[in-house]
C-alpha positions in Angstrom: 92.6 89.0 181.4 95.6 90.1 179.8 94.9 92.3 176.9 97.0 94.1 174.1 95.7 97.7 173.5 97.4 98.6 169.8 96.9 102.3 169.4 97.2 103.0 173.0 98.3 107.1 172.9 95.7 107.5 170.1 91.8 108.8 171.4 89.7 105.5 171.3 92.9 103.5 172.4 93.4 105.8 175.6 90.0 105.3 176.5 89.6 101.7 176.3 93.2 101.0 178.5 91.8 102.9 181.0 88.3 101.6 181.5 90.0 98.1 181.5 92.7 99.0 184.1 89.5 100.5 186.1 87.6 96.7 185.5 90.8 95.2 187.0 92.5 93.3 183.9 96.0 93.7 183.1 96.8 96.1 179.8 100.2 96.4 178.0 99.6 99.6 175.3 101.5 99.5 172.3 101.7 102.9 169.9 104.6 104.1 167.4 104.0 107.6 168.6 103.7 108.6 164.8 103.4 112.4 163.8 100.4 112.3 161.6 99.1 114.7 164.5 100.4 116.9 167.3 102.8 114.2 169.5 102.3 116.1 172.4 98.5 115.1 172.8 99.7 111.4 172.3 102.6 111.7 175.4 99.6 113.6 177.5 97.1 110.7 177.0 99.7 108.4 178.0 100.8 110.8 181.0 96.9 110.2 182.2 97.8 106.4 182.0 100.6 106.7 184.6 103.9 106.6 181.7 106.3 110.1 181.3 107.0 110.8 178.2 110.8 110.1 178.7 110.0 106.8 179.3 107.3 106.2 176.5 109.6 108.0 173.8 112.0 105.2 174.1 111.5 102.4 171.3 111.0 98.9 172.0 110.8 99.5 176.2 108.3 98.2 178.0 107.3 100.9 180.6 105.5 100.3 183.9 102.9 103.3 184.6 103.3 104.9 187.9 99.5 105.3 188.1 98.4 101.5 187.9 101.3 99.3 188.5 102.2 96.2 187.0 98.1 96.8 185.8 99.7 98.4 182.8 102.4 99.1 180.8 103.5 100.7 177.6 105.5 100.0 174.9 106.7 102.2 171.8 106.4 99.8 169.0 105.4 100.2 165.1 102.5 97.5 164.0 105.2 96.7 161.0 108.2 95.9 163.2 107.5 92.1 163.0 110.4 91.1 164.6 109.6 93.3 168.1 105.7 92.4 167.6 106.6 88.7 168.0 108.4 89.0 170.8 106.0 90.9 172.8 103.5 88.3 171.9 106.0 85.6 173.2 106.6 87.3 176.3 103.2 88.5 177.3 100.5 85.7 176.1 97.9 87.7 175.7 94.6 86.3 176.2 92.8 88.9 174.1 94.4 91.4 171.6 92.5 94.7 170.5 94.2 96.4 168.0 92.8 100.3 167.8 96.1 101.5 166.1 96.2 102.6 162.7 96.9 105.2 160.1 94.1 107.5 160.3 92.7 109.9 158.5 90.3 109.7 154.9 91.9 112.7 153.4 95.5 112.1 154.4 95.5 108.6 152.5 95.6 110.9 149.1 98.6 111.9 149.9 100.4 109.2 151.9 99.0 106.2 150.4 102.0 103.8 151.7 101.5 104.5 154.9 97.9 103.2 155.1 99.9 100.0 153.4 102.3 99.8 155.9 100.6 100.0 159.0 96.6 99.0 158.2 97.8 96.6 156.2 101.2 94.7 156.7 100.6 95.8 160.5 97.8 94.2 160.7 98.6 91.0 159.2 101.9 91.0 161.9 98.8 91.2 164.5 96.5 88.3 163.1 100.2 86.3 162.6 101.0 86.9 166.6 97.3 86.1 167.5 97.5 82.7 165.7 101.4 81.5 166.6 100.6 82.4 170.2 97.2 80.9 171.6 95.2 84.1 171.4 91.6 83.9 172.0 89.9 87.4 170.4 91.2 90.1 168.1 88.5 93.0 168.9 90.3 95.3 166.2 88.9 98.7 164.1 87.8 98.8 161.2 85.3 101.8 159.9 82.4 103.3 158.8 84.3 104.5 155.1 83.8 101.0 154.3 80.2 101.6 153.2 81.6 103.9 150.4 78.8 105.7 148.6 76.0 103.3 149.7 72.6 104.9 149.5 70.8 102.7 152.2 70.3 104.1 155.0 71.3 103.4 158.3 74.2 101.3 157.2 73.6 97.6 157.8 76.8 95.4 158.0 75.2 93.1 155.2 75.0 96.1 152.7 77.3 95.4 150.1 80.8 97.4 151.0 82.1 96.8 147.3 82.8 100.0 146.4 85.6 102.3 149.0 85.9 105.6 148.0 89.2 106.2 149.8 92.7 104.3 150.2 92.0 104.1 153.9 88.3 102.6 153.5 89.9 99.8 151.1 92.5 99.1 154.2 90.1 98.6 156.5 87.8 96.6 154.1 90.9 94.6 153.7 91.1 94.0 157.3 87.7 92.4 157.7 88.9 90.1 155.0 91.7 89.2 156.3 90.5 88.5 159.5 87.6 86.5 158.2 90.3 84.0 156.4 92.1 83.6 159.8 89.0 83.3 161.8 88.1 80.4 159.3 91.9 78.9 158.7 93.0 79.0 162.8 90.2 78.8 164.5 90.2 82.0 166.7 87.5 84.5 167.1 87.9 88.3 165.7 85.4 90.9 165.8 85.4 94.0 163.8 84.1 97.2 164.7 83.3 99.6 161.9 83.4 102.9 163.9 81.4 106.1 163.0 82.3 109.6 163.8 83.9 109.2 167.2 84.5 112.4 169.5 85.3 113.3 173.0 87.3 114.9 175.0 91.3 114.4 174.3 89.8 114.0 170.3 91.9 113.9 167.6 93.0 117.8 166.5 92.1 116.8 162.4 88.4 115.5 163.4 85.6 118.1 162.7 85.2 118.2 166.5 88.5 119.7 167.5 88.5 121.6 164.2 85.5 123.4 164.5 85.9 124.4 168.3 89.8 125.2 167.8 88.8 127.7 164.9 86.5 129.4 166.8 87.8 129.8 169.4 90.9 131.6 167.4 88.7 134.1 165.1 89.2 131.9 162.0 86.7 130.7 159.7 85.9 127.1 159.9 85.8 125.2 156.6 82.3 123.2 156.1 82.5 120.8 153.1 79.5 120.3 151.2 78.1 123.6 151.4 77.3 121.9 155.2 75.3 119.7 153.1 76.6 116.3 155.5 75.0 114.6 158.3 77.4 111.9 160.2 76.3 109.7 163.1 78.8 111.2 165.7 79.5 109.3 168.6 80.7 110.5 171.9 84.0 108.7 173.6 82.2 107.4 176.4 79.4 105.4 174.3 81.9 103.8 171.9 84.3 102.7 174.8 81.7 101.0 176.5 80.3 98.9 173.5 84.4 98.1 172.9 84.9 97.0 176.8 82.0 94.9 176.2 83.3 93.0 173.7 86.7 92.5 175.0 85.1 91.0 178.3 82.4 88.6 177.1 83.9 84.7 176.6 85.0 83.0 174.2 83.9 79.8 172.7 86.3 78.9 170.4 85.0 75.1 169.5 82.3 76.8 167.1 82.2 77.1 162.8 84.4 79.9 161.9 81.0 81.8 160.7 80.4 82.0 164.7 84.0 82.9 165.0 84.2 86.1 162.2 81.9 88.8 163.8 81.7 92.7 162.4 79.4 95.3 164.1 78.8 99.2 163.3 79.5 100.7 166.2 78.2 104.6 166.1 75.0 106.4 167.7 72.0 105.2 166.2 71.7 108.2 165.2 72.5 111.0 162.2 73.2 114.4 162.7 73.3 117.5 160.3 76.8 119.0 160.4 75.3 122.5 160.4 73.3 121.1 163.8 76.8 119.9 165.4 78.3 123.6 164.5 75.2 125.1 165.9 76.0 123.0 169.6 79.5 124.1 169.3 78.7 128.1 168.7 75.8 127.6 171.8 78.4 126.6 174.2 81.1 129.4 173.0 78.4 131.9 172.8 79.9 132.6 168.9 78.7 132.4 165.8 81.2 130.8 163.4 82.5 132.3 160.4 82.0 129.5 158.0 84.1 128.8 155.0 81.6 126.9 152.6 83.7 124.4 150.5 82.8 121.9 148.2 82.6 117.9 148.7 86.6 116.6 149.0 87.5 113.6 147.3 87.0 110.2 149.7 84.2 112.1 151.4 80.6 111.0 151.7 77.5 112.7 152.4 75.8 111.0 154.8 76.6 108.3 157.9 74.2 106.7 159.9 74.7 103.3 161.8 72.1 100.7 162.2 73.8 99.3 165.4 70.6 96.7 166.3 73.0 93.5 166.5 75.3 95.3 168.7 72.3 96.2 171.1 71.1 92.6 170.6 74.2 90.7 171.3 75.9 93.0 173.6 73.1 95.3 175.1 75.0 98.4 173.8 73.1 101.5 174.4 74.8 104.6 172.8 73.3 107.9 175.1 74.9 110.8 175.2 73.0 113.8 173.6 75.1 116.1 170.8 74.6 119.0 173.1 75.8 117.2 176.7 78.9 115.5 173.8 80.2 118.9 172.7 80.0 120.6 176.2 82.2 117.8 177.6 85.0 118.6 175.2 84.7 122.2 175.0 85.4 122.3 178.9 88.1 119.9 178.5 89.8 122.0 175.3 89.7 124.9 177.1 91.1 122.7 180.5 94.1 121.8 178.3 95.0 124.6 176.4 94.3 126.9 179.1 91.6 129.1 177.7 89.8 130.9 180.8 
């Protein structure tokens, strides 16, 4: 197939235009490079796909990698440039779109709120308008686990009620799903959401707890644990949640069904909660360090506890989420100190 990868030179977007080079299908990334975190991890993610950072610094330029070939190809566009947007989708045709960029972040959205409105919203009505005006089959696109808000049932289930975000960026993505329900029903095309839980890996993000933790100690600084340490999240290791994506993105499409068949949303996460303070304890049993740890109270947007029921996804897909915690952190420890050059 020919798939669009939005978010290409973020974590989960790297990731998943690899593994579908690997599988043989034909990837152009798209990613506005934007600075919300260190631009120099986004250009080396994009160096592992075969594209210099010369070459993927320059706007609106579609890029052949040297590693794969006409297999892929990148292109430095914003999701709100409609203008360039539609003309990629004109040129390329893609048969399947999977839009993985966004502006991230819970905390961040306190402070910038108009860039969540920009690019997770506007952007991604410019993607659902190039998926219906040019014969696209699937939009596999992110939404996330903030939806669920304060919601005291646990694991989430994607039929709890997601009423009540408790962040600018979990009402983005809620809006999102809607929006891509009222497309799925209007123009007949198939979108699937995944609402993503705490995703790390090696080449994570630097402002996820992951990266955070292992950075500060590391450096002899104290790491800040909100809560009083008091949070559990259902982290999710790269590996697990690129699969379940691939998946997706590769099964058929039937588009000649009700547009309830059409609008599909999965968790996409572990199966799985884990204590913060146990997380810490993997990272300080790899470094051979205890942490000095900052207790802090709960932030605003923040909840206590995540924990996905993923059973649909295992039923309809056969997704099976199995890296241990401990195997997880290793991994990116070895490649954070690879990178940075840590002996």
């Amino acid at each position: 197939m020919k798939i669009l990868v939005t978010g290409a030179a973020g974590f989960i977007g790297f990731y998943v235009s690899k593994r579908l080079v690997e599988l043989g299908h034909h990837v152009i990334g798209l990613d506005n490079i934007n600075a919300y975190y260190d631009v120099n991890l986004k250009f080396s993610r994009l160096k592992e796909l075969g594209i210099e950072k010369e070459y993927a610094s320059v706007q609106n330029k579609l890029v052949k990698s040297s590693l794969y070939g006409d297999a892929f190809h990148f292109i430095r566009i914003g999701l709100e440039d409609k203008q360039e947007l539609d003309q990629l989708f004109a040129k390329a045709q893609f048969d399947t779109v999977c839009n993985l960029a966004a502006q991230a972040g819970v905390r961040y959205s306190l402070e910038n709120p108009t860039a969540y409105v920009n690019s997770n919203v506007t952007g991604f009505l410019n993607i659902l308008e190039g998926c219906r005006n040019h014969g696209v089959k699937h939009l596999v696109y992110a939404s996330s686990s903030s939806v669920y808000g304060l919601n005291k049932s646990i694991p989430f289930k994607t039929t709890d009620n997601v009423d009540h975000p408790v962040s600018l960026y979990a009402a983005t993505k809620k809006s999102n799903e809607l929006m891509a329900h009222t497309y799925s029903h209007l123009y007949k095309f198939k979108t699937t959401g995944l609402r993503f839980f705490t995703v790390y890996g090696p080449w994570g993000r630097p402002d996820m707890a992951m990266f955070l933790f292992t950075d500060a100690i590391i450096n002899g600084r104290a790491i800040k644990v909100f809560n009083n340490g008091l949070m559990e999240r259902d982290f999710t290791y790269i590996n697990d949640i690129t699969e379940g994506v691939v998946r997706i993105l590769q099964r058929p499409v039937n588009n000649d069904k009700n547009s309830a068949e059409l609008y599909k949303v999965y968790n996409i996460g572990n199966n799985n909660s884990v204590k913060l303070l146990d997380f810490i304890e993997a990272i300080e049993r790899n470094l051979n360090t205890k942490a000095k740890r900052d207790l802090m109270p709960m932030q605003p947007g923040d909840v206590e506890k995540t924990w996905a029921n993923v059973e649909d996804l295992i039923r309809d897909y056969d997704y099976e989420p199995n890296t241990p915690i401990q195997t997880g952190v290793d991994n990116f420890i070895t490649w954070y100190k690879d990178y940075y050059k840590i002996p």
